[in-house]
C-alpha positions as CSV (number, residue, x, y, z in Angstrom):
1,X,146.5,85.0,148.3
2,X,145.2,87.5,151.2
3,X,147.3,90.3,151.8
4,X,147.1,90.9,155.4
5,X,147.0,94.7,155.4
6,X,143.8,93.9,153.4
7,X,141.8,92.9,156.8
8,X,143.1,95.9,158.8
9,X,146.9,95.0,160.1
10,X,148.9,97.7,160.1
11,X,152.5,96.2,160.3
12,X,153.4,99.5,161.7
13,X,155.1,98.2,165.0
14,X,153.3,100.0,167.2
15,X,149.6,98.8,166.5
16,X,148.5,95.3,168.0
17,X,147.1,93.8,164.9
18,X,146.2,90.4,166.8
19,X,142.3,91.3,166.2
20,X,143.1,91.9,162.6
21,X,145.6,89.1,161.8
22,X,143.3,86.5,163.4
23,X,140.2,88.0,161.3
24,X,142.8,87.2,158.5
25,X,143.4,83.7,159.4
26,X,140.0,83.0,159.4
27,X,138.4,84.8,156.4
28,X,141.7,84.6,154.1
29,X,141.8,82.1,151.5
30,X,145.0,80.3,153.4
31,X,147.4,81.5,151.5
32,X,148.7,84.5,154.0
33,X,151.0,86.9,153.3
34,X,152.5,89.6,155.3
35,X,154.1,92.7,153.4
36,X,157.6,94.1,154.3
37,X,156.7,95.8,158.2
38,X,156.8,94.9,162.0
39,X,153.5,93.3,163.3
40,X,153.0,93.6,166.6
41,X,150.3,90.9,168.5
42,X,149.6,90.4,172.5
43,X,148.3,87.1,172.1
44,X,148.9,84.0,170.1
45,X,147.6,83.3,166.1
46,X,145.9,80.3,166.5
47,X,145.4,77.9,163.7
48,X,143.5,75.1,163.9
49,X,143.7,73.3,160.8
50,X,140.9,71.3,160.9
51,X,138.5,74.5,160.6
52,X,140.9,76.3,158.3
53,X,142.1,74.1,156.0
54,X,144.9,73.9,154.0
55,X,147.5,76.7,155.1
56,X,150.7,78.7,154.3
57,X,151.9,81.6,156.1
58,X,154.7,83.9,154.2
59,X,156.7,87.1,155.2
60,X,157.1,87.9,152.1
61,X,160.6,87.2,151.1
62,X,161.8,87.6,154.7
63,X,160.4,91.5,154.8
64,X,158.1,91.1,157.4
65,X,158.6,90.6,161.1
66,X,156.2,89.7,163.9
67,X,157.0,90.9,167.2
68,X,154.8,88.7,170.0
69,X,154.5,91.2,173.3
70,X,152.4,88.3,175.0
71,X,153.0,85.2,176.6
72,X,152.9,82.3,174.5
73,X,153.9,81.2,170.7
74,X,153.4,83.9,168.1
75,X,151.5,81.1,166.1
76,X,150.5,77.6,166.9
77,X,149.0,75.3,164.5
78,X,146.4,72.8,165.9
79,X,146.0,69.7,164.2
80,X,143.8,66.6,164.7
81,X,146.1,63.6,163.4
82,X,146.8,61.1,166.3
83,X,148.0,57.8,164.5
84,X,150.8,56.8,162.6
85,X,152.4,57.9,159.4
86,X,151.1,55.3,157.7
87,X,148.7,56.0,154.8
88,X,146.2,54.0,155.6
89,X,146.0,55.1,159.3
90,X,144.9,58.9,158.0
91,X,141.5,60.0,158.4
92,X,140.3,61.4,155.2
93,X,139.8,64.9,156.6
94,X,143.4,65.3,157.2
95,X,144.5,65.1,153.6
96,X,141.5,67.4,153.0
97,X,141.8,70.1,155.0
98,X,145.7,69.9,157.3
99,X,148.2,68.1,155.3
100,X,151.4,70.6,155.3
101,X,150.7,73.2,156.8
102,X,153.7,75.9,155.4
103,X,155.3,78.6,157.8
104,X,158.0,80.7,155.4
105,X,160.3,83.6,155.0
106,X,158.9,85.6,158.5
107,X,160.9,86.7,161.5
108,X,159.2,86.4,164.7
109,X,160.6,88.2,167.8
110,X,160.0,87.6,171.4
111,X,159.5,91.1,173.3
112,X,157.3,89.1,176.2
113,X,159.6,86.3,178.8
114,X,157.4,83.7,178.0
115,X,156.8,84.3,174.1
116,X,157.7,81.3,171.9
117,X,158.3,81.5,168.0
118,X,156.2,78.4,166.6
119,X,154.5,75.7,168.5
120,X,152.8,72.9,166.6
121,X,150.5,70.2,168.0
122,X,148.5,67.4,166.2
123,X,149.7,68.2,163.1
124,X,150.8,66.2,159.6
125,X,154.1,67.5,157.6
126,X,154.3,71.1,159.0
127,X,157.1,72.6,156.9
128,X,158.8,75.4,158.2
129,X,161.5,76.9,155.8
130,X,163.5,80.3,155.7
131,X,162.3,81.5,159.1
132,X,164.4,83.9,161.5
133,X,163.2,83.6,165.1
134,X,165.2,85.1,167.7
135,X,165.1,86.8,171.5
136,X,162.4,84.0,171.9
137,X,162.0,81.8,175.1
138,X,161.6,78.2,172.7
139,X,161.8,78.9,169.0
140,X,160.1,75.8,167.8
141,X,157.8,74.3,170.3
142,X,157.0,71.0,169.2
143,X,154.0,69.2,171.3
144,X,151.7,66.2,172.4
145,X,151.5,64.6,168.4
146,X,153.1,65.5,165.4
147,X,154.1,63.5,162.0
148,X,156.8,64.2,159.8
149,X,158.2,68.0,160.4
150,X,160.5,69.5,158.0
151,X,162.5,72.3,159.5
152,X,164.9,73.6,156.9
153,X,167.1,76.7,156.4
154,X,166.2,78.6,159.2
155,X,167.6,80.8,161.6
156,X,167.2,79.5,165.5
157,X,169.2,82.5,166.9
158,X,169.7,84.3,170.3
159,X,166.7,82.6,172.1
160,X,166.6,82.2,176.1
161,X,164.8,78.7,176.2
162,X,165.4,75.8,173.4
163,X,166.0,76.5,169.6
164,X,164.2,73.4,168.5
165,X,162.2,71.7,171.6
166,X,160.7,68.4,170.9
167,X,158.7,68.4,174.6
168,X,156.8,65.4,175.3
169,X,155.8,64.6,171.6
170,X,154.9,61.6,170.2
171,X,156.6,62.1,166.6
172,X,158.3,60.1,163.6
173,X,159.8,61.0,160.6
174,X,161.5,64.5,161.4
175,X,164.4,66.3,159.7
176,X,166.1,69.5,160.8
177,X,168.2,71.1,157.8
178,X,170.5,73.7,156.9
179,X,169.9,75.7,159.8
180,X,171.9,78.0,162.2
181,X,170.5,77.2,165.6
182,X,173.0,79.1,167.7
183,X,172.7,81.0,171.3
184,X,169.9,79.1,172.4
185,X,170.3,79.3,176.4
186,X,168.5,76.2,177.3
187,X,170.1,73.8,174.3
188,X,169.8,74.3,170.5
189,X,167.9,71.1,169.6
190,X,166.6,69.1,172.9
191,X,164.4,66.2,173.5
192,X,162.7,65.4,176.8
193,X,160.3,62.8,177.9
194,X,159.4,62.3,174.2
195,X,158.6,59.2,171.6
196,X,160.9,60.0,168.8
197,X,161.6,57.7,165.8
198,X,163.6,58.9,162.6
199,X,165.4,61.9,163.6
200,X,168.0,63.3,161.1
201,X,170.1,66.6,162.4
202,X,171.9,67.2,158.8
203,X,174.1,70.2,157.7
204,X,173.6,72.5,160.3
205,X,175.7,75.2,161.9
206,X,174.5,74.4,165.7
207,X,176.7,76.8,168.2
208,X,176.9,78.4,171.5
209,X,173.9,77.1,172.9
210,X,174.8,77.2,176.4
211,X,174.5,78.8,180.1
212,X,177.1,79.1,182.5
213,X,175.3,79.9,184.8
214,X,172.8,76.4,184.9
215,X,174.1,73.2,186.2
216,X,174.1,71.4,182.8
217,X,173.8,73.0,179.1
218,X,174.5,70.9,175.7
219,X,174.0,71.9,172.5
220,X,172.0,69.1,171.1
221,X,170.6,67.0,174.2
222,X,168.4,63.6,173.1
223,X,167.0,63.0,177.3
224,X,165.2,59.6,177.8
225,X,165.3,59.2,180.9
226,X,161.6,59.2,180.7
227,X,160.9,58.4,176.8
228,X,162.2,57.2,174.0
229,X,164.7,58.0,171.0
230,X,165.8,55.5,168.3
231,X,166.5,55.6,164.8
232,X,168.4,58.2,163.7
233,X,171.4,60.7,162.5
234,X,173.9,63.5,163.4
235,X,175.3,64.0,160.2
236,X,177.2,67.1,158.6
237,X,177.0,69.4,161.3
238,X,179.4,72.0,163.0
239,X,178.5,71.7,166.8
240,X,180.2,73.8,169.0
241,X,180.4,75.9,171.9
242,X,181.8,77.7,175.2
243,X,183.1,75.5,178.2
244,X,180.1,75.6,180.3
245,X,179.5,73.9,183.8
246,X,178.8,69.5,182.9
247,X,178.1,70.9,179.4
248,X,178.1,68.2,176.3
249,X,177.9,69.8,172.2
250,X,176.3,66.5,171.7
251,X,174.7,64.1,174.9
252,X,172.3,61.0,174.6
253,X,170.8,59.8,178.0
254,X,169.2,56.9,178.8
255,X,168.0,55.1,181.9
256,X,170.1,52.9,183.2
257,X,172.9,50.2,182.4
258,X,170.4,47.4,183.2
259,X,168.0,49.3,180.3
260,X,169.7,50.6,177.2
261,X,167.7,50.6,175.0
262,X,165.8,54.2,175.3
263,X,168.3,56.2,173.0
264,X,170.4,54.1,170.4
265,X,170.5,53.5,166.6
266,X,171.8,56.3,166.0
267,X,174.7,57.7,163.8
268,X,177.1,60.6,164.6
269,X,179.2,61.0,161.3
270,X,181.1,63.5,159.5
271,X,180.6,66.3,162.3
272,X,182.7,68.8,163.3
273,X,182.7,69.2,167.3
274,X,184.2,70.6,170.1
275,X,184.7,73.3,172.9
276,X,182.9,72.1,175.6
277,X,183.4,70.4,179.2
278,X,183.0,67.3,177.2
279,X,182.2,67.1,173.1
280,X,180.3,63.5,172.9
281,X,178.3,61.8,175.9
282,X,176.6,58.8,175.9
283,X,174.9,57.5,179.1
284,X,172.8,54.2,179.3
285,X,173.3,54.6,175.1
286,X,173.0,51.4,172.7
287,X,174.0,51.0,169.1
288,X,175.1,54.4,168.5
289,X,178.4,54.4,165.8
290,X,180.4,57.6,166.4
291,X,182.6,57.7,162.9
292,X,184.7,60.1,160.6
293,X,184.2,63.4,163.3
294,X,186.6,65.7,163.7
295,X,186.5,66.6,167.5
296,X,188.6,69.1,169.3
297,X,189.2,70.6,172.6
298,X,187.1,68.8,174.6
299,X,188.0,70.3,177.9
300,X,187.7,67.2,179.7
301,X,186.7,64.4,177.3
302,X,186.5,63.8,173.7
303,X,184.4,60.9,174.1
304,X,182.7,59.8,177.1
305,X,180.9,56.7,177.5
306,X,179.5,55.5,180.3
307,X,176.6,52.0,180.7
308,X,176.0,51.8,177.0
309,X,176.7,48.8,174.9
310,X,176.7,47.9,171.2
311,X,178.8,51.2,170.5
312,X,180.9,51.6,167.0
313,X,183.6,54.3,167.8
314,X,185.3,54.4,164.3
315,X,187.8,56.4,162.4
316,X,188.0,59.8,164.1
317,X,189.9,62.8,164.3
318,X,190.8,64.0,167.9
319,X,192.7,66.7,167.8
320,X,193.1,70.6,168.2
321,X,192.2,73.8,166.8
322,X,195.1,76.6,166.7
323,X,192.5,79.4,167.0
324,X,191.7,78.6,170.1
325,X,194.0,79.0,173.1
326,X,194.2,77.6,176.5
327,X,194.5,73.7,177.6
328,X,192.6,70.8,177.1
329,X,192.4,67.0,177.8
330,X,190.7,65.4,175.1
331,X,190.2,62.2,176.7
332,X,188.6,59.0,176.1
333,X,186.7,57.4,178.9
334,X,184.3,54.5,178.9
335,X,182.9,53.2,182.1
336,X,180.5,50.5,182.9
337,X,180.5,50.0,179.1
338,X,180.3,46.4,177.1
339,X,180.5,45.2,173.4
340,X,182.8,48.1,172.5
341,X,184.7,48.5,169.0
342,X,187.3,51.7,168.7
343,X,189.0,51.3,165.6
344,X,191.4,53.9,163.7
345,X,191.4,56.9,166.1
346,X,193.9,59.2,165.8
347,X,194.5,60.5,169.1
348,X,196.8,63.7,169.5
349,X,197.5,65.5,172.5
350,X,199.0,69.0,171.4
351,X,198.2,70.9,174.3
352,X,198.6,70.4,177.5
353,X,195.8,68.6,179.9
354,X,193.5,70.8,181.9
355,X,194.1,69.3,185.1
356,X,195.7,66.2,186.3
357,X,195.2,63.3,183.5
358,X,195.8,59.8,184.3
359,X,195.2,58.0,180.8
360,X,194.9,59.1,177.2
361,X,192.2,56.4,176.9
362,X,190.7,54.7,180.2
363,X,188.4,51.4,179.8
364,X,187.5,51.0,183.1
365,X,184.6,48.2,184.6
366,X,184.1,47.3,180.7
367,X,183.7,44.0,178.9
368,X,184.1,42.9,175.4
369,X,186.3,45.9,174.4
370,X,188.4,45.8,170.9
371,X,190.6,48.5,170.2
372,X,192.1,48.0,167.0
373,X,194.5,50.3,164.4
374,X,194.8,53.2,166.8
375,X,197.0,55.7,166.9
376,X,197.7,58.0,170.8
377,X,200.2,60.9,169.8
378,X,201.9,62.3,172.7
379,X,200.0,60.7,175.1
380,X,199.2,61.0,179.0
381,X,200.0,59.5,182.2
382,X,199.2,56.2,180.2
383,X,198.1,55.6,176.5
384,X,195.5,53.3,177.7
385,X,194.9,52.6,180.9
386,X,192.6,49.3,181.7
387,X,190.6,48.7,185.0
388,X,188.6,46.1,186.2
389,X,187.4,45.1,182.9
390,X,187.8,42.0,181.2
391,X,187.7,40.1,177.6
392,X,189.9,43.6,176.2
393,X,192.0,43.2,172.6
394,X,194.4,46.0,172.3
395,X,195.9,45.4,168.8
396,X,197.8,47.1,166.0
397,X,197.9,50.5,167.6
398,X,200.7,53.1,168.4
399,X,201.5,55.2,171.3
400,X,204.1,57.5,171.8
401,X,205.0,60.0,174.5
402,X,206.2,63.6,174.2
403,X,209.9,64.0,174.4
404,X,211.5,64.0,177.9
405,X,208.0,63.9,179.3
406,X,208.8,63.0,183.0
407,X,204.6,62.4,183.5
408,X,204.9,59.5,181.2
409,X,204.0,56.6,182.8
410,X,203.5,53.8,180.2
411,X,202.0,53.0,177.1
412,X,199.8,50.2,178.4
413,X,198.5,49.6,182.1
414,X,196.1,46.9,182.9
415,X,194.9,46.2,186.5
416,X,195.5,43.2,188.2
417,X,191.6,43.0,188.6
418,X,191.5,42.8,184.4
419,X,190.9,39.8,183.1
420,X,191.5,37.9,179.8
421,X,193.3,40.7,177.7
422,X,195.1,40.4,174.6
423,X,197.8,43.1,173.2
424,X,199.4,42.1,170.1
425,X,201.6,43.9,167.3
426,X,202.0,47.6,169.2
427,X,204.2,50.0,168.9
428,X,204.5,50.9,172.5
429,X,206.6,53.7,174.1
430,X,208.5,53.4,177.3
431,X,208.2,55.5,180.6
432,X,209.0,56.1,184.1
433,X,207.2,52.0,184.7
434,X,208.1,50.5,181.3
435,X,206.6,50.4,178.6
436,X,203.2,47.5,178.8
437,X,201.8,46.7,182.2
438,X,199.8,43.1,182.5
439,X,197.7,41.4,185.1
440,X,199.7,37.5,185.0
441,X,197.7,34.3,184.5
442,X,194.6,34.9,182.2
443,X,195.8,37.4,179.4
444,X,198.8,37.8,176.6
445,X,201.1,39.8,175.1
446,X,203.0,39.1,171.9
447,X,204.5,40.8,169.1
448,X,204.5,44.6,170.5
449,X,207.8,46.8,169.5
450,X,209.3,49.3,172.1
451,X,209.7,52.9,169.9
């Protein structure tokens, strides 16, 4: 290994040991190791792997820290792979000299506005594993090409950009593990105007990545509006955050109704999330399954869909949590929306809506909706409330109203502009309009029980 103190660093923190850290880089053996102590640089630690070669940079067990006073990342690691992942698209001299390039066990501080933590580019099967990198502007900047990152166990923490920024990058095969990405300003994971395939978000702890004071803030935010993201999974993760103006813990946007298909196959299981404007939005999304979450106090929606299609909403838990105070609406909404399965929700309002609340569930300009085995616990105005939509099963579900709940409208309203509906074997409660509202002529109602 080469001990950095052994080319001249001082680790001191009040030395720049840029000079001597880059002398390191490029005389060291690759194997780089920082002992316990704060190094201070002004300017970034290039590494371009191709001159190099194989690399690994380690703090020593988490000891050392490196403070970047400078604009720009603390280290950024160059690569010269532009094709696939395929093995037999890899030029030789990849293998050779840049295959996994290792980042461990460092902390790397931002004391400049525009320091960032890591920023790779070009590069095949970075690995970057028990890092803490905080007070950053973008923690981990990925660029332009990358194949198959492995970010895992590491600390994304108090940063005023992005925790993990995938910005305009052409990249397949990542995974993002074990970490605590938390306090991020600008999002903790977000994707923008990128070509992403195979993205797993797994076992994280992703939190309070928000600002009140911008216009929009979510804690993980897949944009493809200009780009692409397909193929991938939200799995095992604790997202939540701080009611923040149009924020989302978890939003997918895509370009248009009339195009879909720029964010989709993906799967959002098993998550705990919640406390924000709205916990799940999908936008122009399709062939996204949104299954076994638990999701609470979504201050205006639970789940809000809007010109997506091909959308599995499964079993889910929609519900509260005691520790936190105040009221909430936790609706349902899809607009615009076709080819729709909800099956098994269990919906329960415990505390009040945050404003005025029409519907428990609205489906609203929609076609080919099925919602099946549900369950709306003190529901709003209406349990579901159907607009302008058309070709709708409402089947097997049951809705009942708070006691003496004067707002209570009725379990089921359909439009008169609804067509071909179908509402079977419910157990419906009555209100203030009955208890099942249907347009005449094209749909049917049969075997529902007033409770």
């Amino acid at each position: 290994m080469s001990i950095v103190r052994h080319f001249g660093a001082k680790g001191d923190g009040r030395t720049d040991d840029t000079a001597a850290l880059s002398h390191a880089l490029q005389q060291g053996d690759g194997h780089l190791v920082f002992p316990r102590g704060d190094y201070l640089i002004s300017q970034p630690l290039h590494v371009p792997l191709e001159l190099h070669g194989r690399v690994s940079i380690e703090g020593q067990g988490g000891t050392a820290r490196l403070i970047m006073t400078g604009p720009g990342p603390a280290i950024n690691l160059l690569g010269t792979h532009r094709r696939s992942a395929d093995p037999e698209g890899f030029a030789e001299g990849v293998w050779q000299r840049e295959r996994l390039p290792t980042i461990s066990n460092l902390e790397i501080v931002g004391a400049h506005p525009e320091a960032d933590g890591i920023r790779i580019e070009g590069a095949m099967q970075p690995t970057l594993t028990g890092l803490l990198i905080r007070r950053c502007r973008h923690g981990i900047h990925l660029a332009n090409r990358d194949r198959n990152v492995l970010i895992a166990n590491c600390h994304i923490y108090h940063n005023h950009g992005v925790g993990i920024f995938f910005d305009r990058v052409n990249l397949h095969q990542t995974n993002i593990h074990g970490c605590h990405i938390s306090y991020c300003k600008q999002g903790g994971i977000k994707i923008v105007g990128s070509e992403i395939r195979n993205l797993q978000i797994c076992s994280n702890d992703i939190e309070y990545n928000y600002d009140l004071e911008a216009e929009t803030s979510a804690d993980v935010l897949l944009d493809c509006r200009a780009g692409t993201v397909r193929e991938g999974t939200i799995v095992g993760n604790t997202i939540q955050a701080r009611r923040s103006p149009n924020g989302a813990n978890v939003r997918l946007l895509g370009v248009g109704k009339e195009d879909p298909n720029a964010v989709g196959l993906f799967a959002i299981t098993g998550n705990l999330i919640g406390s924000q404007q709205t916990a799940v939005h999908l936008r122009a999304c399709r062939g996204v399954a949104v299954s076994g979450n638990c999701i609470y106090s979504g201050y205006h929606n639970a789940l809000w869909a809007e010109d997506s299609e091909h959308l599995v909403i499964g079993p889910n838990s929609i519900d509260h949590n005691p520790e936190y105070k105040g009221n909430s609406t936790d609706r349902i909404l899809l607009r615009g929306c076709r080819h729709v399965s909800l099956t098994g929700l269990l919906l329960q309002h415990t505390r009040p809506a945050e404003g005025p609340a029409e519907a428990s569930v609205e489906v609203d300009g929609c076609e080919n909706v099925s919602l099946t085995g549900c369950q709306v616990i003190q529901a709003r105005g209406y349990g579901i409330l159907v607009r302008q939509s058309r070709v709708v099963r409402i089947a097997d579900c049951t809705i009942r109203a708070r006691e003496k709940d004067e707002t209570f409208r009725a379990s089921i309203s359909a439009d008169t502009a609804s067509r071909h509906l179908i509402v079977v074997n419910n157990f419906l409660a009555r209100g203030s309009e009955g208890d099942l509202q249907m347009p005449d002529g094209t749909s049917r109602a049969d075997g529902n029980v007033t409770v």
